[in-house]
Structures are given as C-alpha cells and as structure tokens.
C-alpha positions in Angstrom: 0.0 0.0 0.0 3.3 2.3 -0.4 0.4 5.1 -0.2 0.1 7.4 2.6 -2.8 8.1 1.5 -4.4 6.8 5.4 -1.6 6.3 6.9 -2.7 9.0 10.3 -6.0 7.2 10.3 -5.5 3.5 9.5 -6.2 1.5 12.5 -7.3 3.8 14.9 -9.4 2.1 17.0 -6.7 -0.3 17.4 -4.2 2.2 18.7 -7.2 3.8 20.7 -7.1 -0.5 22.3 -3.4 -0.5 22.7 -2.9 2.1 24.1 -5.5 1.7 26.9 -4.1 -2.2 27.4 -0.6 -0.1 27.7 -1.8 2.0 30.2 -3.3 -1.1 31.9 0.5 -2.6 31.6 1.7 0.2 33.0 -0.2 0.4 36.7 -0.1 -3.3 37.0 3.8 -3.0 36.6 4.0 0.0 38.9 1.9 -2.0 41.5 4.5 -5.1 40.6 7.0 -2.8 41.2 6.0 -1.6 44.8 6.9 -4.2 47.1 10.6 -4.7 44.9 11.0 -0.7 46.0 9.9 -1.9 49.9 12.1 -4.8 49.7 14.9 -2.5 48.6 14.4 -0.4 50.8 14.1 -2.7 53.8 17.3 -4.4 52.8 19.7 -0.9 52.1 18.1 -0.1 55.5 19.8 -3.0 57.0 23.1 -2.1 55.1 23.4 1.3 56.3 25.6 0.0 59.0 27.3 -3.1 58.0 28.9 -4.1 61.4 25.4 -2.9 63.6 23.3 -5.8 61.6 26.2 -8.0 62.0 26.4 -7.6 66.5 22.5 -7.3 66.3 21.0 -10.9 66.4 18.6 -9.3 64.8 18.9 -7.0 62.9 21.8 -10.1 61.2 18.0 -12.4 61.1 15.7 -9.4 59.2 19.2 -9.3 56.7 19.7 -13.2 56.1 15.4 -13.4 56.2 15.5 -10.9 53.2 18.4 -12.6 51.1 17.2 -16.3 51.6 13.7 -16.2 51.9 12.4 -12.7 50.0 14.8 -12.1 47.3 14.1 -15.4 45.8 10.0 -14.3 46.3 10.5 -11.3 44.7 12.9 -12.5 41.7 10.9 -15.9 40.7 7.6 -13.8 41.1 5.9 -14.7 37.8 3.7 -11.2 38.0 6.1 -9.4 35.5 5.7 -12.1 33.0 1.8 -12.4 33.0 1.7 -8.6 32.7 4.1 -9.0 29.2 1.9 -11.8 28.0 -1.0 -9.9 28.1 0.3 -6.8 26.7 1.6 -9.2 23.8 -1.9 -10.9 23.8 -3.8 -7.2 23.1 -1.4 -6.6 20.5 -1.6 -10.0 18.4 -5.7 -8.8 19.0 -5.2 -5.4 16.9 -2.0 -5.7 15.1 -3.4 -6.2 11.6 -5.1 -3.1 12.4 -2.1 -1.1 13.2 0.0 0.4 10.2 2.3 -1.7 8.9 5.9 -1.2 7.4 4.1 0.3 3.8 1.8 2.6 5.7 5.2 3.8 7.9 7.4 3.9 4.7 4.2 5.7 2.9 4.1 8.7 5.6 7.6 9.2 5.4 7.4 9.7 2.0 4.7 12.3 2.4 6.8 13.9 5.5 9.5 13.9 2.7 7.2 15.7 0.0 5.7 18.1 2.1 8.6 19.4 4.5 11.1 20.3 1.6 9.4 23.4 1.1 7.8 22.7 -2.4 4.6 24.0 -1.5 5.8 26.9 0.6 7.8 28.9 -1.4 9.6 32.5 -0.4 6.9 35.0 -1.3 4.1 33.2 -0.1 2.3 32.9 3.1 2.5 29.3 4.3 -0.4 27.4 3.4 -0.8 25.1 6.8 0.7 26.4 9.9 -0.7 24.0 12.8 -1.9 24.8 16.3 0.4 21.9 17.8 3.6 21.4 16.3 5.7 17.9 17.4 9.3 17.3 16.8 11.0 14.7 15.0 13.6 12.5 17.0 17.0 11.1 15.5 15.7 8.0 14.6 12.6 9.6 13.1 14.3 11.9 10.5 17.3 8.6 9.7 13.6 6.7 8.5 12.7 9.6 6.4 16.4 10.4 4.7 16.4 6.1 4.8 13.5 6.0 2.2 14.9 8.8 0.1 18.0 7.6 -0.3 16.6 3.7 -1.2 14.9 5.5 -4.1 17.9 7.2 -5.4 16.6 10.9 -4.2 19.7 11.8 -2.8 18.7 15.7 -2.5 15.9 14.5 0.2 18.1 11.8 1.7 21.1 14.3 2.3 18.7 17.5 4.2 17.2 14.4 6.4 20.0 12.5 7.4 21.7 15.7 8.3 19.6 16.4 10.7 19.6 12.7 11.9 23.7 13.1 12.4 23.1 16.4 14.3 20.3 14.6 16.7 21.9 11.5 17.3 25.6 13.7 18.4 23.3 15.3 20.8 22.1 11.9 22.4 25.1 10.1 21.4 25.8 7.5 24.6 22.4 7.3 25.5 20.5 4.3 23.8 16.7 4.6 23.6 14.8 1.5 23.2 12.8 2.5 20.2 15.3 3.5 18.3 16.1 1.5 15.4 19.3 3.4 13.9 22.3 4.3 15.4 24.9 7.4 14.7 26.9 5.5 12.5 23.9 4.6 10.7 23.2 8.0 10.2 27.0 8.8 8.8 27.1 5.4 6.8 24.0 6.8 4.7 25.0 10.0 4.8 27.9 9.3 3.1 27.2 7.2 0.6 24.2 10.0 0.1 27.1 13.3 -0.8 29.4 10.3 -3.0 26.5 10.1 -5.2 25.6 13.9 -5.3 29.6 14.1 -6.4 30.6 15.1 -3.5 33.6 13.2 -2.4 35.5 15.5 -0.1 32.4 15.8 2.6 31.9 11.9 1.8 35.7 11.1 3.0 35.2 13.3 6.1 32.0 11.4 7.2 33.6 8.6 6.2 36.6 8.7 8.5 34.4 10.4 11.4 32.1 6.7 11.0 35.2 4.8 11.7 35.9 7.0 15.0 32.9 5.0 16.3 33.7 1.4 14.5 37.2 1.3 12.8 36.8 -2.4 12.5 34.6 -2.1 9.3 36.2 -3.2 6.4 33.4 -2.1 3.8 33.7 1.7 5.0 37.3 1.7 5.4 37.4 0.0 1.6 35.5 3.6 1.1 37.8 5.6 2.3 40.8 4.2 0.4 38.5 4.8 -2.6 37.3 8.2 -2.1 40.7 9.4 -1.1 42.0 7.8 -5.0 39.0 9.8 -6.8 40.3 12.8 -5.0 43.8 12.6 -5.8 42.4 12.1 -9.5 41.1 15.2 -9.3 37.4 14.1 -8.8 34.9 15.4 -6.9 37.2 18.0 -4.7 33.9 20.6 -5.6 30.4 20.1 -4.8 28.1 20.5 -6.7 25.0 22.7 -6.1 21.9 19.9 -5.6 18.9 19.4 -7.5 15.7 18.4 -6.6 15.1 15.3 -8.4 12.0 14.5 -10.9 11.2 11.2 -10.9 8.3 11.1 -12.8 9.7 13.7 -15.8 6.6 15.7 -14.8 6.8 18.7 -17.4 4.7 20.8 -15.8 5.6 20.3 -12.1 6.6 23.7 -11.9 3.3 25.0 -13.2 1.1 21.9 -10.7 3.1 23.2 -7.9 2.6 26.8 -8.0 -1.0 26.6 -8.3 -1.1 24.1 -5.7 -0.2 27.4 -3.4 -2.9 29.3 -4.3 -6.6 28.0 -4.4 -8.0 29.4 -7.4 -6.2 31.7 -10.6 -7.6 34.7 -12.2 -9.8 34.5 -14.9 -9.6 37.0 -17.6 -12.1 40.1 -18.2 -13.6 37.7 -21.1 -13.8 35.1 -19.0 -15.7 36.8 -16.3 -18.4 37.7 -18.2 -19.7 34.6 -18.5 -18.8 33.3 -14.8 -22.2 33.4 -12.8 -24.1 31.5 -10.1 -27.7 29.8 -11.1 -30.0 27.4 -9.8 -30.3 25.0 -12.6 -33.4 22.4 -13.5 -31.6 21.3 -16.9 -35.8 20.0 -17.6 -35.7 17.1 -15.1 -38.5 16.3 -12.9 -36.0 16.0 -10.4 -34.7 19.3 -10.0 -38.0 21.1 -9.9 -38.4 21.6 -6.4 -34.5 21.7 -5.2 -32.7 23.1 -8.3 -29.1 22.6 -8.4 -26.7 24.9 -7.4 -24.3 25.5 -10.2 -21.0 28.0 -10.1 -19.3 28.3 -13.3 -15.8 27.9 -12.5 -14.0 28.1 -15.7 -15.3 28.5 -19.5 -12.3 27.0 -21.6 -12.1 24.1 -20.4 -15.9 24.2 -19.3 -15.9 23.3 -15.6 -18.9 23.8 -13.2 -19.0 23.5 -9.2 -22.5 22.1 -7.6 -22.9 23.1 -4.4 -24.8 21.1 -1.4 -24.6 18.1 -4.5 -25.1 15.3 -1.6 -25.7 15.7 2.0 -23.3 14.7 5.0 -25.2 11.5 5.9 -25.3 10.5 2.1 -21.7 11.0 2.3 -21.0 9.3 5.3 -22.9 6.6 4.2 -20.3 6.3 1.0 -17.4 6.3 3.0 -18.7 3.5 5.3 -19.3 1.6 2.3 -15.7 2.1 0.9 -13.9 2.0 4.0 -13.7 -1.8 3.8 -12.4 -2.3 0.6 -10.1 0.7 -0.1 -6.8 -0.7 -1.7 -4.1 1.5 -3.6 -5.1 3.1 -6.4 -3.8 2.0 -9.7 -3.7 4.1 -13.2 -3.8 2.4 -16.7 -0.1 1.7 -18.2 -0.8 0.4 -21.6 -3.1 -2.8 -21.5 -2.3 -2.8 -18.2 -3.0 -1.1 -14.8 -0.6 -0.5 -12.1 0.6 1.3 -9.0 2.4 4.9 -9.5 4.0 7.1 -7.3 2.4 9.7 -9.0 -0.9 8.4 -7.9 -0.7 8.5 -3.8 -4.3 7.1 -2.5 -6.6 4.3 -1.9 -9.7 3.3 -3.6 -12.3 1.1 -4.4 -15.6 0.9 -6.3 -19.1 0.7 -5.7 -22.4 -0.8 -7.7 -25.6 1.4 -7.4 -27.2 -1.3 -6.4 -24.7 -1.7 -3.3 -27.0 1.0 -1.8 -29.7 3.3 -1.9 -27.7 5.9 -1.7 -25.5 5.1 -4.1 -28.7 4.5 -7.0 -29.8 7.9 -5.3 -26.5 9.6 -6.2 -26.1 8.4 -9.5 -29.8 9.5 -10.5 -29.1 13.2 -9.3 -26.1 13.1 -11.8 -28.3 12.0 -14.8 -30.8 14.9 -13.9 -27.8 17.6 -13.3 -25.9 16.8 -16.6 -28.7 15.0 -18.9 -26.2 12.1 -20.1 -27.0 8.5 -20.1 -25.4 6.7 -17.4 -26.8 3.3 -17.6 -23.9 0.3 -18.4 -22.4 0.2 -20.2 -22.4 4.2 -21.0 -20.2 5.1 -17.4 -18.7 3.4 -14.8 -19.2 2.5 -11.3 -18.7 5.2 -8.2 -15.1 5.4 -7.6 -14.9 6.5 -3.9 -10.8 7.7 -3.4 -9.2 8.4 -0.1 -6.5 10.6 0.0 -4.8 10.9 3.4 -1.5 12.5 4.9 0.5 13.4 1.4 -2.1 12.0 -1.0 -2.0 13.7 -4.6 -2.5 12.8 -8.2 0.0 14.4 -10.5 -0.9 16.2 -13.8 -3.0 13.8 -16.0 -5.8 13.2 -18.0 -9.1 11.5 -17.1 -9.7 10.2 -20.8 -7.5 7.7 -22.5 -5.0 9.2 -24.8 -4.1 5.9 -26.1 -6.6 3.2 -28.5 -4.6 0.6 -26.0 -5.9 2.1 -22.7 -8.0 -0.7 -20.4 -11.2 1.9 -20.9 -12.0 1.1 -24.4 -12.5 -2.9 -22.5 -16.3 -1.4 -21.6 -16.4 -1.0 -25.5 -18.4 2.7 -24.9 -15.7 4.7 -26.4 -13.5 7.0 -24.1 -14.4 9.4 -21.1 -16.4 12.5 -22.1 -17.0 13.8 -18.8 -16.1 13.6 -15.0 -18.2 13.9 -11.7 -16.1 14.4 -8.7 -17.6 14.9 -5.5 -16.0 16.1 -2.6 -17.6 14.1 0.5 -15.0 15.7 3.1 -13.1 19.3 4.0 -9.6 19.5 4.5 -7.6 21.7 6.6 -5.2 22.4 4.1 -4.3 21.4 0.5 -6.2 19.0 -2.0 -7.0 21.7 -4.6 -8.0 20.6 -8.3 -5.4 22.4 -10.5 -6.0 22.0 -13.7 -2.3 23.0 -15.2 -2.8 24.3 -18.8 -5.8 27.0 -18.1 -3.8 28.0 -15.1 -6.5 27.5 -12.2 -7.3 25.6 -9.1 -10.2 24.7 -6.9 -10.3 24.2 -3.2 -11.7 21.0 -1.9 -15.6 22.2 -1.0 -17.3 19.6 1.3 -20.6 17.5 -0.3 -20.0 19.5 -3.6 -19.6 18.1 -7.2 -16.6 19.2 -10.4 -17.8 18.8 -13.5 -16.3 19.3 -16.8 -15.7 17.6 -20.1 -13.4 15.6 -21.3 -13.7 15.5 -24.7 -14.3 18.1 -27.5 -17.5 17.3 -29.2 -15.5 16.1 -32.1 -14.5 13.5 -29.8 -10.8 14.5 -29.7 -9.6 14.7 -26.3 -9.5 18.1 -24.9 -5.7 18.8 -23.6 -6.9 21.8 -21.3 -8.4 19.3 -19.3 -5.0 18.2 -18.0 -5.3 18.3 -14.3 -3.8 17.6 -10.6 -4.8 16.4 -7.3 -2.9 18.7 -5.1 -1.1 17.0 -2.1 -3.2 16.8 0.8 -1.4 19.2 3.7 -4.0 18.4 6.8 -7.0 16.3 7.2 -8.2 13.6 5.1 -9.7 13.7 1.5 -12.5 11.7 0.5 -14.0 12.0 -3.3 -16.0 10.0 -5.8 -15.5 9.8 -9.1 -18.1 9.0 -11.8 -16.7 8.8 -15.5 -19.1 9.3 -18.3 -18.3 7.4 -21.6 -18.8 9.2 -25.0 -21.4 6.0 -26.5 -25.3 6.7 -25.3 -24.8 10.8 -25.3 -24.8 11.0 -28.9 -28.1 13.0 -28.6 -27.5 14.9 -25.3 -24.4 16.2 -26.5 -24.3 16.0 -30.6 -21.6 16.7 -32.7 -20.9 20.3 -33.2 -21.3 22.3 -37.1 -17.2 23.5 -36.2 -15.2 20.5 -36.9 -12.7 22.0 -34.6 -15.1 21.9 -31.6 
C-alpha cells in the first residue's frame, strides 16, 4: 500500500485498544514494582551500618530473612511475565489493524514531500501552519532520509539524514529503546548520500568520522581508500549545487506546484463575463423543487461546481461503504493497470445497487448533466481516499491511447467527469488543472464537473489536471466517468469540426 494516503488514520481504534491495554501494563507493573522498592528499601536499611546488623541478632536475622527467603520471592515472582503476556496478547488482538511497514514507509514519503518546502515557497504565506507542532527524533528523520535515499533521491536523503547526524551527536551514549538506527547509521548513509551527489570530499570526512565510532569495518574503510583515490584524481574535490530530483519527468511540475499554493487563478475580463451562479433544473423532474446549485468555474475548459450536490449523511454513508475495501489506487499503463508514485491514494468501487444511496447519487447526476449513465455508458462510483500526502499528479481522465483498459467497456473513451467532494480539509487537495492556469479548493458535499472531450471526440488537452497533495486532514471523493457511446443526442456533434 506504499500510499500514505491513510496512513494518520488507519487502524485507529486499534491504537485507541493499545494504548488503553498499555496503560493497563503500565499500573499493573508499577503495582508489581512496589513491594521490589519496599524490599529494597528494607534491605539498604539494614546495610546502612554493616557491622550494627552483623552484632544485632537481629537485625543479622531481618538481613539473612530478606536474602534467603524474599529475594528469591520477589525474583521468581511470575507477575512481570503475566503482565508482558497480556500486553503481547492485546497486541496480536489489533495488530493487523495497526499500520504496517508500507503505511510507515508511505508517511515518510509524504513527510519527505511536504517538509522540503515545495509547497511553501519564499513570497508566499505558508499554506498550513498548525496549532500543535511535534518534533522529529534522530531516529525519526534517519527513517525519512532512509526511504529517500533507497529511491535514489539523494537531495531528500542528504537535508534528512543531516539532521539525523546532528540529533543522534546530541544523544550520542544514550541508547533509547525504540530507536532502530544508530549514529553511525546515520553517517554510513550519509555518506554514501554526498558520494552520489559528487561530493567526495564531505563523503571522505564522514567517512573517516564513522570509523571514529567502529574502525573495524572493512566495507567503509574500503571507502575511504576509494574516495581518497578519486580525489587525488582530481574528482569530486567541488560540490556541486543539488537538485531536486523528478522522478516522474513531470513537465509541468513547476506549473502543478505553483498553483497548488494558491486555491484558485484569475480568470480573464472575457472570461468573467460569462462566470455566474444559477439554480439549474436542466428540464428534469427532479430538480424542480430543489434546483441545483451551479457556479461556473471556468469557460475554456468548461468546468462547473455544484454546491450542497449530496448531503453529509449521504456521504458518510459512501465512506462507510468504501472503508472496507479501499486498496491503492492504480492508473492504466498500456493494456495494463498499475501502481504509480504519481498516484498517492486508496480506492475502491461501488455498484448502485450496493445501496440506496449510491442509485440515489447516480440518479441526481443524470438529472444535473442529462447524459446517459446506464452500463455500459459510465462506470461504477469510484470512492478515493486521499490521506497524509495524498495527490494525483498532472493527467488526464480520458484515454490518450486506443490501447488504454477503458476502451475494454467498449463505450468509447471518457467524455466527462463527476467528482464529489464528501470531506473538507484543513489544508491542500486543490484541483489544478495546469494548462488553463486555475485551481479549486476542496468544497465539502460538492460536485466538479467538466468535459473531457471536445464534441469532435478529440480529447480536450486543457483538461490536464492535478490532485494537489493533501497538507492536513483527510480527502474523501468519488468519481463518476461518463463514456462518450449513449450521449450522442445529449451532447451532438458540433457544425465547427474543430469543436
């Protein structure tokens, strides 16, 4: 599940469980614990004056009573060991409930994304500042620079595990119990981290300051003899200013990111003049006594917000459904599908007649947009959970290839696209769509609309659009995706064949 996507949420009634059976641990090992402190006690008593207990029949009697009968009482006392078996009990209970190493390794990633200061930029008011900030320990920030630097991103790997070295120098000597890395972790990755950024000199000197701490290892003393070569060769002696990577190639990142900053863009004068707010029948029975709410966002690419579109029991009810079944989120690569990083959520889908609700939902989308959504003209609700660093990067909703797994339904490719919000967020999770230049904050129970296609049926590339990463809170949406077969009469072919 690699995704982070509910990472801070997964499992939290079993935490909510562990912790109380920790607590529980806790006061039955403090009330283990007393009589040890009055049997310590009693005996350093007796030892306060060696040769006294020794003269004094019996004060010598209390001392040999307390080392032959006592000790053994309180040393063979099973107590501790019941206490750890049920602790170890309530956690076998819960522990597929807890997050596992993907969830851990998913978070850090989002940590990762989110702290580098992508989405805070100099200029810019910070888009989340909490009310409770926490601190990262040394063996906190080694797991985040640890998962940068397994993926190659050295630039991420390098800021983390800087701050890891620094952390673990102040604690160094005193060994926590839940740490899982060390100092010379730290410097060993480290390392390795400013070799690959080409920068050999600081690589030497961590290097040589690891084997300070362990000068028995072979593999990093092997290291030194090799970065001290490269030197002398000339290499490496100057570093290199770093560069963020992009794994993904993402063409317009720079574009997605700055308009993941600011909710929405400008429009033009032109565009303005057709902007407005309606309450819209579109001539179904439906609508007649509650009208839609309908907020033109954008003209080019046409793009409409509904407001109040479902109502906060409808969308709890759709979460509740999902919840169960949410899995990571895969995209269509060729005739296949697959897991992305570019992707970061879970999902899952849902029949409409999984629930009244969902039938209920899918009938007020035929009324608001008038296009045929019975199979096999769109597909099932997609309900999409995007937690702690959830985002979709730049993309298109229909297929730009005759290969892609959506021309399987054999209704032709994805004219339009529902999404409905069914949760707020405290920060982040804007809709950019990247070429027209605007975004759209999350809006709680209300539904995006826009079209796909052109109505020549050629895809229409303004359309390309992003899932902003999700800052605070958690991001629930559905997705319905209209196919272009069965609206050839609520949406006809234009006179323009350029349309």
């Amino acid at each position: 599940r690699d995704v982070l996507c509910d990472a801070e949420r997964a499992g939290s009634a079993g935490r909510r469980a562990q912790l109380r059976r920790l607590r529980s641990y806790l006061r039955d090992e403090s009330s283990r614990l007393r009589p040890l402190r009055r049997f310590y006690e009693k005996v350093q008593a007796l030892h306060q004056d060696p040769e006294a207990s020794v003269d004094n029949p019996l004060l010598a009697f209390s001392l040999i009573k307390r080392l032959h009968s006592d000790w053994p009482n309180i040393i063979y006392n099973d107590e501790a060991t019941r206490n750890t078996q049920a602790l170890h009990a309530g956690l076998r209970e819960v522990e597929q409930e807890l997050p596992g190493a993907e969830d851990l390794d998913g978070a850090a990633r989002a940590v990762k994304g989110l702290a580098n200061g992508v989405f805070q930029r100099a200029g810019h008011p910070p888009l989340y500042s909490p009310g409770w900030r926490a601190s990262l320990f040394a063996d906190d920030c080694f797991h985040v620079g640890k998962v940068a630097y397994d993926t190659g991103d050295y630039y991420h790997s390098i800021a983390w595990l800087e701050e890891a070295v620094s952390l673990f120098h102040l604690s160094y000597g005193s060994w926590n119990l839940e740490d899982r890395s060390s100092l010379e972790d730290a410097l060993d990755h480290l390392a390795f981290s400013y070799f690959m950024a080409e920068n050999i000199s600081h690589a030497l000197s961590l290097s040589r300051e690891f084997l300070r701490y362990d000068p028995s290892n072979q593999r990093v003393s092997r290291n030194v003899a090799k970065y001290k070569k490269l030197l002398e060769m000339g290499m490496g002696a100057s570093a290199r200013p770093l560069q963020r990577p992009n794994s993904t190639h993402l063409q317009t990142r720079d574009a997605y990111e700055e308009l993941c900053q600011h909710p929405r863009g400008q429009p033009d004068p032109e565009q303005l003049l057709h902007l407005s707010c309606s309450y819209e029948t579109n001539n179904s029975p439906f609508l007649l006594l509650q009208p839609a709410k309908k907020e033109m966002v954008w003209i080019q690419p046409h793009v409409a917000l509904y407001h109040d579109f479902i109502t906060d029991a409808e969308a709890e009810t759709i979460k509740g459904l999902a919840g169960p079944w949410l899995q990571r989120s895969v995209v269509a690569s060729g005739e296949k599908q697959q897991k992305a990083e570019y992707w970061i959520s879970k999902s899952t889908w849902l029949k409409d007649t999984v629930d009244p609700v969902v039938h209920a939902l899918d009938q007020r989308i035929i009324a608001v947009t008038g296009l045929d959504l019975w199979p096999p003209y769109a597909e099932y609700l997609q309900v999409v959970n995007y937690g702690l660093g959830g985002h979709y990067e730049p993309h298109f909703d229909h297929a730009t290839s005759t290969k892609s797994p959506l021309y399987r339904m054999k209704s032709g490719n994805r004219i339009a696209t529902v999404m409905i919000y069914l949760s707020a967020v405290e920060a982040g999770g804007s809709t950019a769509f990247i070429y027209a230049n605007f975004s759209v904050p999350v809006v709680k129970n209300a539904a995006l609309f826009w079209w796909n296609l052109r109505r020549n049926g050629n895809g229409d590339g303004d359309t390309l659009h992003a899932g902003c990463p999700v800052l605070a809170g958690d991001k629930w949406v559905v997705n319905k995706w209209i196919h272009e077969h069965g609206q050839e009469f609520q949406r006809p072919c234009s006179a323009d064949p350029h349309d």
